[in-house]
N, C-alpha and C positions, 0 to 999 in steps of 0.2 A: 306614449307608452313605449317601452322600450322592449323589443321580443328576447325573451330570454331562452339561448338553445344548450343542450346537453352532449357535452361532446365527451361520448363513452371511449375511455385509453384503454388500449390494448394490451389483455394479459396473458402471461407467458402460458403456453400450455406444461403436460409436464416431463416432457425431455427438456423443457429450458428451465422448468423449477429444480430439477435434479441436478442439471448441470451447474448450476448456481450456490443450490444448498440441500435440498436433500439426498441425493450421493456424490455432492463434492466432498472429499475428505484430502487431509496432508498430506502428499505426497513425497515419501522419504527415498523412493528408488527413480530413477530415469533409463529410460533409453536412449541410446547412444545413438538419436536423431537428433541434429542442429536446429535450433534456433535462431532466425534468421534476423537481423537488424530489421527488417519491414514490421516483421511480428512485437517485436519489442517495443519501436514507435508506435504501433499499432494499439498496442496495451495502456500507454498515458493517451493516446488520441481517444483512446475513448472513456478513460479514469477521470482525466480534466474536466468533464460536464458533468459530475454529479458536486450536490450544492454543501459552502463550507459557510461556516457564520461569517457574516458580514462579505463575505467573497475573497478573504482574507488569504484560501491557496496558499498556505505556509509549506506543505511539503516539495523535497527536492527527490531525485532520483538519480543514483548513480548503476550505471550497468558496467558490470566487470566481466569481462570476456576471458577464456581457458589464456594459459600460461603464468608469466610472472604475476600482473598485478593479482590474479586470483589466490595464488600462493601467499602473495602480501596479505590478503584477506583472512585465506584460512588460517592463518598462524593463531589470528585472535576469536578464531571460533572455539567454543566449547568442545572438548574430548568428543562429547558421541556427534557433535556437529561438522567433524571437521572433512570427513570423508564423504559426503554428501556433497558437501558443499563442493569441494575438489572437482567431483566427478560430475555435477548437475551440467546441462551445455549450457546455460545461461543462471547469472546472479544478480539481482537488484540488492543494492542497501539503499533503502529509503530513510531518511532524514529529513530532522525539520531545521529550517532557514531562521536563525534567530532573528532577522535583518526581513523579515516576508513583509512588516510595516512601509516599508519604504517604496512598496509598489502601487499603496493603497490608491494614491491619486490614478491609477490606471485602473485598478481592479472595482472602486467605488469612486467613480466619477462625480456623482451628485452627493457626494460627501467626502471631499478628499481629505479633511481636515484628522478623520479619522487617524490617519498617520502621525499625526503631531501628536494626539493622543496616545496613541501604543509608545510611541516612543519617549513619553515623559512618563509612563506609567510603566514598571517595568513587571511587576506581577498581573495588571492586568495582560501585558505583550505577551509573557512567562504561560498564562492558563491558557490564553487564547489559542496559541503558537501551539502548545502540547494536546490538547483537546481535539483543533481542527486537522493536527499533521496525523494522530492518532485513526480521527477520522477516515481522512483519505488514504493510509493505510488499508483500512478495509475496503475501501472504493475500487485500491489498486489491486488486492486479492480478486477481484470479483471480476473485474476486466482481462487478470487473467482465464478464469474459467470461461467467460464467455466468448472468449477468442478460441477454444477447444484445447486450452493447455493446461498444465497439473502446477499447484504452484504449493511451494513444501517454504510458509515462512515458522523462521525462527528466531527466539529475542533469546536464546542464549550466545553471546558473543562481548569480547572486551568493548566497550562503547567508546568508551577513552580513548582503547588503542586504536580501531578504528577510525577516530574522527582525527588521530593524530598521523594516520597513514595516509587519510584520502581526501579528510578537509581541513589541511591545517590555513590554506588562504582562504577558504569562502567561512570559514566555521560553521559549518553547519555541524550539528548533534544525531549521529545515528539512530534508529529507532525501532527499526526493522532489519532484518535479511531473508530474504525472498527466494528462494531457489525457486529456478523456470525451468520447465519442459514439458515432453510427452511420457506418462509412466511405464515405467521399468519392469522389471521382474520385483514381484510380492510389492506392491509401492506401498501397500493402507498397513497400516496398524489396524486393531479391531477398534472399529466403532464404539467412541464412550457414551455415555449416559448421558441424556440433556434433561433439566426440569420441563415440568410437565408444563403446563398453562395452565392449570389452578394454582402452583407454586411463585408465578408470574406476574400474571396478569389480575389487576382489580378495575373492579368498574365504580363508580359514583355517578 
C-alpha cells in the first residue's frame, strides 16, 4: 500500500492578494526613483517559473533605458502614450520570438521532436507562439507587482515600427509595452467595473 500525504500550499494572505490584484491598478504616473538593473532581472527571474503549454517560453524581453534608444521608442507610441512612457525610469517591450520552436529540444526534452512539428506547421507555431507569449505577458505584469513596483502596460504603439527599430535581426513581433516603476503623483485612473461571478463563472 502506498501512504498517501496531503501537502497543503501556501496562500497568500491579503496584503499579497492586493498587491497582486485586488489594489494593483495601471500605473500612468511614476516617481522619479530609479530602477535598478538587479530589479529588472529580478522581474524575468521570477516571470520564467510560471507554466506555458508545452514549455514552449515563446516570449522575449527588451528593456530600454532613459536617453536615445527610449526616444527611438517613444516616437512609435500613441499621442496619449508617449509622455509616460518618456518619463517612466524603466520600459519593457515584450515580444514574441517567431523562431521559440527551435529551442524545444532544450525546453521538452522527453519530446524534442515537437520542434520539427511547429516548424512545419506554421499556424499551429503562429497560435501557439501568440497565445503562450500573450500568456506570459501576464506572468510578467505580476512579477512586477510582486517585486513592490507599479507597472503601467500599454498595447497602444506602432508594432511594425517598433519591431523595425529594435528587431529587425532577431525578428521578433512586439506585443506589449510595459512602463516600470514606483508610483508617481495621481498614478490610478478611477477603478472600472469588473463582471460579477454570476456573469462568469458556470458550474456542470
Amino acid at each position: 500500500m502506498i501512504a498517501e500525504t496531503t501537502r497543503a500550499l501556501p496562500r497568500l494572505d491579503e496584503t499579497g492578494r492586493a498587491a497582486l490584484f485586488t489594489q494593483a491598478r495601471t500605473a500612468n504616473s511614476f516617481a522619479d526613483t530609479p530602477v535598478t538593473e538587479a530589479e529588472l532581472r529580478e522581474i524575468w527571474e521570477l516571470a520564467r517559473w510560471a507554466p506555458t503549454g508545452a514549455n514552449t517560453q515563446p516570449l522575449r524581453v527588451l528593456y530600454i533605458g532613459r536617453g536615445e534608444a527610449r526616444m527611438r521608442l517613444v516616437k512609435h507610441m500613441d499621442d496619449g502614450n508617449k509622455a509616460k512612457t518618456e518619463a517612466a525610469p524603466a520600459v519593457a517591450v515584450l515580444a514574441l520570438d517567431p523562431r521559440f520552436h527551435e529551442h524545444m529540444s532544450t525546453l521538452l526534452p522527453f519530446k524534442p521532436e515537437l520542434g520539427d512539428v511547429l516548424a512545419a506547421n506554421e499556424e499551429l507555431r503562429t497560435s501557439t507562439g501568440q497565445f503562450n507569449s500573450a500568456l506570459q505577458a501576464g506572468y510578467f505584469i505580476l512579477a512586477v507587482r510582486a517585486l513592490g513596483l507599479a507597472a503601467g502596460p500599454m498595447g497602444g504603439f506602432d508594432a511594425a515600427g517598433v519591431d523595425a527599430e529594435f528587431f529587425s535581426e532577431e525578428q521578433w513581433r512586439s506585443i506589449l509595452v510595459v512602463n516600470i516603476g514606483h508610483p508617481g503623483e495621481n498614478p490610478w485612473f478611477d477603478r472600472l467595473p469588473r463582471l460579477d461571478s454570476a456573469d462568469i463563472v458556470r458550474w456542470a
